[in-house]
ChimeraX commands (.cxc) that place a marker at each C-alpha (Angstrom):
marker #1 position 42.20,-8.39,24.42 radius 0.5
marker #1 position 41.29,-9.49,20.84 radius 0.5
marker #1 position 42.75,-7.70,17.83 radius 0.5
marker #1 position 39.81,-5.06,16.56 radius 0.5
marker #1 position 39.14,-5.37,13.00 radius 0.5
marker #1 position 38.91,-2.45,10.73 radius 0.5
marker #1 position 35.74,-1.39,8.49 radius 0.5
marker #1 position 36.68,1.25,5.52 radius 0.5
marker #1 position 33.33,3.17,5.14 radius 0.5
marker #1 position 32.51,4.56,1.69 radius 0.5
marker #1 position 32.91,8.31,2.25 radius 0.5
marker #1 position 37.11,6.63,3.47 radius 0.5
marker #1 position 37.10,4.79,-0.10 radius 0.5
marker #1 position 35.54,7.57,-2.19 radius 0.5
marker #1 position 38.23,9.71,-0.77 radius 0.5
marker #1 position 41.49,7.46,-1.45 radius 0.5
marker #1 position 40.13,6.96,-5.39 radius 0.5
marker #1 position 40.07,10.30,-5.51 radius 0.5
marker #1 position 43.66,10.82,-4.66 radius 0.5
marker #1 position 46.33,10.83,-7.43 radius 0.5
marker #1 position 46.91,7.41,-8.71 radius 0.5
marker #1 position 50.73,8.09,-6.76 radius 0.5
marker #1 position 48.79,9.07,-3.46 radius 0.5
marker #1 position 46.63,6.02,-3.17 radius 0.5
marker #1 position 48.83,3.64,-4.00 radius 0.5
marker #1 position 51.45,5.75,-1.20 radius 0.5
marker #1 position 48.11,5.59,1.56 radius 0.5
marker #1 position 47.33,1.93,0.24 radius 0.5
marker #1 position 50.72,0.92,1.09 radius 0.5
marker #1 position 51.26,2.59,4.62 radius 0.5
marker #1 position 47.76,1.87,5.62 radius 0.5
marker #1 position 48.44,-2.29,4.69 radius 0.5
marker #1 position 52.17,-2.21,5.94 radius 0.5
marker #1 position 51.69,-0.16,9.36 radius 0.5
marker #1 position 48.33,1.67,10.28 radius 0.5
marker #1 position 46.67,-1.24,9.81 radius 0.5
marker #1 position 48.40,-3.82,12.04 radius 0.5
marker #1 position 48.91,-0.93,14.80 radius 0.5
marker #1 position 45.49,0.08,14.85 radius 0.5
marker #1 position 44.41,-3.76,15.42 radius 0.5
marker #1 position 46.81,-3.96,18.37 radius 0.5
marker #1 position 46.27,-0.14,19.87 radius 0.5
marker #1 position 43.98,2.16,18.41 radius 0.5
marker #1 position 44.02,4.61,20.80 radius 0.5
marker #1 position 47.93,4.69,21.31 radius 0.5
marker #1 position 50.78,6.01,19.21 radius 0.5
marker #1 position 53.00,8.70,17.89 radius 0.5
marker #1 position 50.66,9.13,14.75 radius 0.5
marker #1 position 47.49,8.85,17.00 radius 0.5
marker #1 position 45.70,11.68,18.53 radius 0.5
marker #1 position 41.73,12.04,20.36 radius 0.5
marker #1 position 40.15,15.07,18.63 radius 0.5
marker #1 position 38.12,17.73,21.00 radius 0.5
marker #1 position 34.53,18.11,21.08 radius 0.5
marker #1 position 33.07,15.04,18.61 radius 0.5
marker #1 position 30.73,12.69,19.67 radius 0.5
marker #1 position 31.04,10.03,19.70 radius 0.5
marker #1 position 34.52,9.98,20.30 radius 0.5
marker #1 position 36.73,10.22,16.86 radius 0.5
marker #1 position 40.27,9.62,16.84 radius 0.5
marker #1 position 43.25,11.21,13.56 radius 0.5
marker #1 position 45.89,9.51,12.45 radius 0.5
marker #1 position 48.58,10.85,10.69 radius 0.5
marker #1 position 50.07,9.29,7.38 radius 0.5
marker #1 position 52.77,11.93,5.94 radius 0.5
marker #1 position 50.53,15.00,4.88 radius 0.5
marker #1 position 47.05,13.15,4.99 radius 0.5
marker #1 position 44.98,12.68,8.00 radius 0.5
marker #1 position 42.54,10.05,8.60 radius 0.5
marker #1 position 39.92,9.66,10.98 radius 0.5
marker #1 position 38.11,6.93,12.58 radius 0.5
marker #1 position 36.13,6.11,15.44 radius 0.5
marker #1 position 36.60,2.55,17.39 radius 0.5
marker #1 position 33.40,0.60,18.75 radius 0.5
marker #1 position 34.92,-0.73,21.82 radius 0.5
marker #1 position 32.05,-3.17,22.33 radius 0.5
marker #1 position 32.63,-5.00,18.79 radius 0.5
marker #1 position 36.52,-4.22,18.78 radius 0.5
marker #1 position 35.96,-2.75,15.23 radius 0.5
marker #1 position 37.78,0.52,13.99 radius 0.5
marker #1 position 35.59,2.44,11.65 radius 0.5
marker #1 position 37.41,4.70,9.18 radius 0.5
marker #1 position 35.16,7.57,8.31 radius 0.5
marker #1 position 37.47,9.80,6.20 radius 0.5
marker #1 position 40.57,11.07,4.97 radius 0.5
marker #1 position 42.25,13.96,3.19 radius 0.5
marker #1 position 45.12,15.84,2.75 radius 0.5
marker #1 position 45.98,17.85,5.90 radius 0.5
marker #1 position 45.08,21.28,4.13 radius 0.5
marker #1 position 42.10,20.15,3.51 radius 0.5
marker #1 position 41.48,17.77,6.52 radius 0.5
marker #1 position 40.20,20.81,9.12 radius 0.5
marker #1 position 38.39,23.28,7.35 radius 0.5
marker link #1:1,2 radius 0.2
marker link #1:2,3 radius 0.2
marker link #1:3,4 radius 0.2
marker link #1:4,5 radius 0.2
marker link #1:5,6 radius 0.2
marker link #1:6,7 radius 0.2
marker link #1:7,8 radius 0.2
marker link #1:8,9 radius 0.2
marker link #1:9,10 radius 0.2
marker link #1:10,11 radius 0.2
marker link #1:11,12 radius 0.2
marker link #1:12,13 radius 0.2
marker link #1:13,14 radius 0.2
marker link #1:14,15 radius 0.2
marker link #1:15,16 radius 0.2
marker link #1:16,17 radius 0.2
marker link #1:17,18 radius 0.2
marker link #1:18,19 radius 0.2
marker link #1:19,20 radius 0.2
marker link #1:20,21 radius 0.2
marker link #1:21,22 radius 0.2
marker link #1:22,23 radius 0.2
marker link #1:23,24 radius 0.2
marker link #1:24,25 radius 0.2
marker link #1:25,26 radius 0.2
marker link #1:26,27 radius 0.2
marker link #1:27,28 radius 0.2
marker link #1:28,29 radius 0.2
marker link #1:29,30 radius 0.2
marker link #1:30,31 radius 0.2
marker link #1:31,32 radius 0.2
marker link #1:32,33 radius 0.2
marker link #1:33,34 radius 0.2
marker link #1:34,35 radius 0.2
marker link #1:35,36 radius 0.2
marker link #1:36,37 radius 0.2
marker link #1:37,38 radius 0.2
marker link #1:38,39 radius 0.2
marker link #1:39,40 radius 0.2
marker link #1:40,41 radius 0.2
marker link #1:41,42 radius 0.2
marker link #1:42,43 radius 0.2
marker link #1:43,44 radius 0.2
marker link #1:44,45 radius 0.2
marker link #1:45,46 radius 0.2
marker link #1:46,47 radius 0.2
marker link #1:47,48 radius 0.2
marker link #1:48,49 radius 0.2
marker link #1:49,50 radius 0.2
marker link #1:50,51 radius 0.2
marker link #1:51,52 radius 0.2
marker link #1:52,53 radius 0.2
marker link #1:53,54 radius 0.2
marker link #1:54,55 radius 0.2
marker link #1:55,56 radius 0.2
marker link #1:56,57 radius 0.2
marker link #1:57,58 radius 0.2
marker link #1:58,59 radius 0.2
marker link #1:59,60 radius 0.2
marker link #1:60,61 radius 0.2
marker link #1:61,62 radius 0.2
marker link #1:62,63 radius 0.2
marker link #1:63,64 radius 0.2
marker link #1:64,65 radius 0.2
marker link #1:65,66 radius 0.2
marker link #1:66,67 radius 0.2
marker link #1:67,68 radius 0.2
marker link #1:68,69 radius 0.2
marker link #1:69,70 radius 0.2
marker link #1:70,71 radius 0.2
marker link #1:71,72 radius 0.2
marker link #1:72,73 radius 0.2
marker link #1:73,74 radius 0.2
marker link #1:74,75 radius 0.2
marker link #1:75,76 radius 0.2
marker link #1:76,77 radius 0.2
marker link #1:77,78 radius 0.2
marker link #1:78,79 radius 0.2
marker link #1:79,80 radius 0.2
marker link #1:80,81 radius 0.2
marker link #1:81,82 radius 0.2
marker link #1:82,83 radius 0.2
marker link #1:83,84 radius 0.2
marker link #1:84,85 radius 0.2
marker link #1:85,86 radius 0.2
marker link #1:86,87 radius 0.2
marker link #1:87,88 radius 0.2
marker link #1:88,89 radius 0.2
marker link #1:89,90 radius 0.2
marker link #1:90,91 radius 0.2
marker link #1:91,92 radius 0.2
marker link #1:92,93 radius 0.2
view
């Protein structure tokens, strides 16, 4: 199976610069050092990973310390699309 490449929309990057300069570069560096290369490999599969109920099409969280951040995978193209992100009080209302 080939590795599936990620795509950071614009709503995902508005949303990390508007993070504290401390929180962006924390997200940068998690999502470069380990959500990144696990998401290429297994983007449905993990501790941090979890299917969320009732979107279509099919969108998928994954946890980073207190922020959540969502994507959805096009299994055709093997690309993960990250739609958004935000701090977890904020991430379900």
């Amino acid at each position: 199976m080939p590795e599936h490449r990620i795509f950071e929309t614009d709503e995902f990057l508005k949303k990390i610069e508007k993070l504290s300069s401390k929180d962006a570069a924390f997200l940068r560096k998690k999502l470069d050092s380990f959500v990144y290369p696990q998401i290429k490999t297994e983007p449905f599969w993990g501790n941090n990973i979890k299917k969320l109920r009732g979107y279509s099409p099919e969108t998928w969280r994954y946890r980073v310390g207190r922020f959540r951040l969502f994507y959805i995978v096009d299994k055709e193209e093997y690309v993960v699309y990250f739609l958004t992100g935000d701090d977890r009080k904020d991430a379900y209302k």
